[in-house]
SEZA-88906 format. One record per residue (C-alpha): x, y, z; residue in one letter. Coordinates in steps of 0.05 Angstrom, whole numbers, padded with zeros to 5 digits, always signed. Each point is the difference from the previous one (the first is absolute). Example, Ala and Ser with C-alpha at 12.3 -4.5 7.8 and 13.67 -1.06 7.14 Angstrom:
<nodes>
+00246-00090+00156A/+00027+00069-00013S/
</nodes>
This chain:
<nodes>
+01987-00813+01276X/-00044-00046-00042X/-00055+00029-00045X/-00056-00030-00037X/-00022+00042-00064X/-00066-00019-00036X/-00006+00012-00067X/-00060+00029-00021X/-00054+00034-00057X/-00051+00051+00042X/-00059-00038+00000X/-00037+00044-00070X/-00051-00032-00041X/+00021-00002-00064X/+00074+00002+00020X/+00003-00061+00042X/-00016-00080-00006X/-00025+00002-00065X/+00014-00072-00019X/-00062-00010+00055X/-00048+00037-00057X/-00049-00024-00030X/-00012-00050+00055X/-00001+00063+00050X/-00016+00078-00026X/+00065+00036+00012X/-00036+00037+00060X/-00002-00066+00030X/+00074-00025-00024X/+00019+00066+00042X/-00037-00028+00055X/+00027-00058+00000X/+00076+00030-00008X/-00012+00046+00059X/-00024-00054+00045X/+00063-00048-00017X/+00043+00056+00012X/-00031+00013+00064X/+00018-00071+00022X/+00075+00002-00021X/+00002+00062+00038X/-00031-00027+00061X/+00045-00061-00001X/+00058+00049-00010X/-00020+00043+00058X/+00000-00064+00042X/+00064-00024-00020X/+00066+00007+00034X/+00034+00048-00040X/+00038+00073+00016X/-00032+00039-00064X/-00065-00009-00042X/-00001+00042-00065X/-00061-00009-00059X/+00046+00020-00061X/-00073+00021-00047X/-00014+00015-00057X/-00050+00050+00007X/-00027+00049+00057X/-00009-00028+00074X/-00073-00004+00034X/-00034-00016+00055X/+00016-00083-00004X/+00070+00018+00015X/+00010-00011+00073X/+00033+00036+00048X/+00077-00031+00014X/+00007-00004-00075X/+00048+00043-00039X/-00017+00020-00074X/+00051+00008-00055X/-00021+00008-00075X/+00026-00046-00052X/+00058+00011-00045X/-00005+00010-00068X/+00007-00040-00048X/-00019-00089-00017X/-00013-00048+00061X/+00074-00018+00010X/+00023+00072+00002X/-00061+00026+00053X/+00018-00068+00042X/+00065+00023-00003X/-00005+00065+00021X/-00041-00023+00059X/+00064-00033+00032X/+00038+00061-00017X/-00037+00035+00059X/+00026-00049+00056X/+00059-00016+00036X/+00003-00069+00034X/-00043-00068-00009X/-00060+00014-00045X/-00058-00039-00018X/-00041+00022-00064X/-00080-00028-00014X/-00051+00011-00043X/-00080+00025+00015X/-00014-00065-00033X/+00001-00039+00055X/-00060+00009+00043X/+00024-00069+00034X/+00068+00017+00044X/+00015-00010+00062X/+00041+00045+00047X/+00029-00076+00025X/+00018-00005-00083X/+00027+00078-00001X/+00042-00024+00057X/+00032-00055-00032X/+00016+00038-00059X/+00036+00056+00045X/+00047-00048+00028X/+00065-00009-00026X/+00037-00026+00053X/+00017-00061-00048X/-00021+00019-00074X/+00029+00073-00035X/-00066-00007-00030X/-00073-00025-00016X/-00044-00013-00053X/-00068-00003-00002X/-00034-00042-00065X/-00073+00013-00026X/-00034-00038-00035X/-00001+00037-00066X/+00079-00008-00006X/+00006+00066+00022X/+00025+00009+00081X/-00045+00040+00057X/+00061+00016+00049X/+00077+00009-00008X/+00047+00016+00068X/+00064+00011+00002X/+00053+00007+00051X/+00033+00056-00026X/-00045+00033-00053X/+00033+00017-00075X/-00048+00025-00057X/+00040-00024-00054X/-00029-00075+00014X/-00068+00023-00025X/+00019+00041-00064X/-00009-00033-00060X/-00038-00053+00020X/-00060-00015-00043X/-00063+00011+00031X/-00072-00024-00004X/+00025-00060-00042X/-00001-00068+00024X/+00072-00011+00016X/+00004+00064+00042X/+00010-00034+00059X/+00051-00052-00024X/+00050+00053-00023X/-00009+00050+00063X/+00026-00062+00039X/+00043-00017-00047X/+00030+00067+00004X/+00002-00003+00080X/+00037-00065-00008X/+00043+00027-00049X/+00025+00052+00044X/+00030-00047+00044X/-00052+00000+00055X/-00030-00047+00039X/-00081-00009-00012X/-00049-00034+00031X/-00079-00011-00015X/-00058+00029+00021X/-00067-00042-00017X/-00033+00011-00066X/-00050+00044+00006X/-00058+00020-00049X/-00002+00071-00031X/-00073+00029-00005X/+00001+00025-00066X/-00065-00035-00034X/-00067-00021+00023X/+00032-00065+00001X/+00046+00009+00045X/-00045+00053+00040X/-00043-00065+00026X/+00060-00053+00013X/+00018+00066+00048X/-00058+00006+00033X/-00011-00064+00014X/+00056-00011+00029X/-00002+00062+00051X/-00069+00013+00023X/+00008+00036+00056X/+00036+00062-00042X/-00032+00058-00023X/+00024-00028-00077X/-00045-00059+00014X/-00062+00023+00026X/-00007+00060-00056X/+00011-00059-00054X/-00051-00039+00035X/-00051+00061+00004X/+00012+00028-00074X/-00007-00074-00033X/-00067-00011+00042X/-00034+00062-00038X/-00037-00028-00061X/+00028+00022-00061X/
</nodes>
């Protein structure tokens, strides 16, 4: 059985999206967080997959839909919490991000099929990487891997290549991390939930 596990922070202000301060109060970069994660988790409800699990950092609320599983987070850096968060499946597993208001349960699919690939990578645009499947999931490909740096993503593939598998591309997508890249998002998707929020919080005067 395939599963798809989101990683995600509860959506707290304060606690989440704080690169989108001072542009937006942290109420509103909490806003904004729980409205990307509610996308993901749509597209994730809609895509063809056995198991759905929101690995979170943080307590569960009402945005969490019903069909979704929730797991808390390891302990520990990025790498070791993204490893633990294979550790709970057996089988093909995708892992994404809440930063991605813009997937598709068409893209999901893609990255759930290994008929020809052991695994798949998907690049942001920050360096870093917004999905990683694998075939047959092993933690140890994510510890030790530096995170939040701009070569993140280069050395997680590296790593998958190194391992002897087989690894094949998803597109490059674009993190939403600062106001910056907040707008290139919405403008790009604006029929999601993401979108129109951005549109109605940067029509307020400030």
């Amino acid at each position: 059985m395939s599963t798809l596990l989101v990683m995600a922070k509860a959506p707290v202000a304060g606690r989440v999206k704080t690169r989108l301060t001072p542009h937006f109060t942290p109420e509103q970069a909490a806003e904004l967080a729980r409205a990307a994660l509610q996308d993901t988790l749509a597209a994730v409800l809609d895509a063809p997959v056995g198991r759905r699990v929101l690995v979170l950092d943080g307590r569960p609320g009402a945005w969490v839909p019903e069909g979704i599983e929730v797991l808390p987070q390891g302990v520990g850096g990025l790498d070791a919490r993204l490893a633990a968060a294979f550790s709970h499946v057996e089988g093909p597993a995708l892992l994404i991000g809440m930063d991605t208001p813009q997937v598709t349960p068409d893209l999901l699919a893609r990255g759930l099929d290994f008929n020809e690939t052991d695994a798949w990578f998907g690049p942001a645009d920050d360096g870093g990487f917004w999905a990683l499947g694998l075939a047959e999931p092993d933690p140890t490909l994510l510890l030790g891997v530096p995170m939040s740096v701009p070569h993140t993503g280069r050395e997680q593939r590296r790593r998958l290549t190194a391992s002897g598998r087989t690894v094949r591309d998803l597109p490059e997508l674009c993190d939403v991390d600062t106001s910056a890249d907040a707008a290139q998002v919405a403008a790009a998707v604006p029929g999601t939930r993401f979108a129109a929020l951005h549109d109605r919080l940067c029509a307020v005067p400030r």
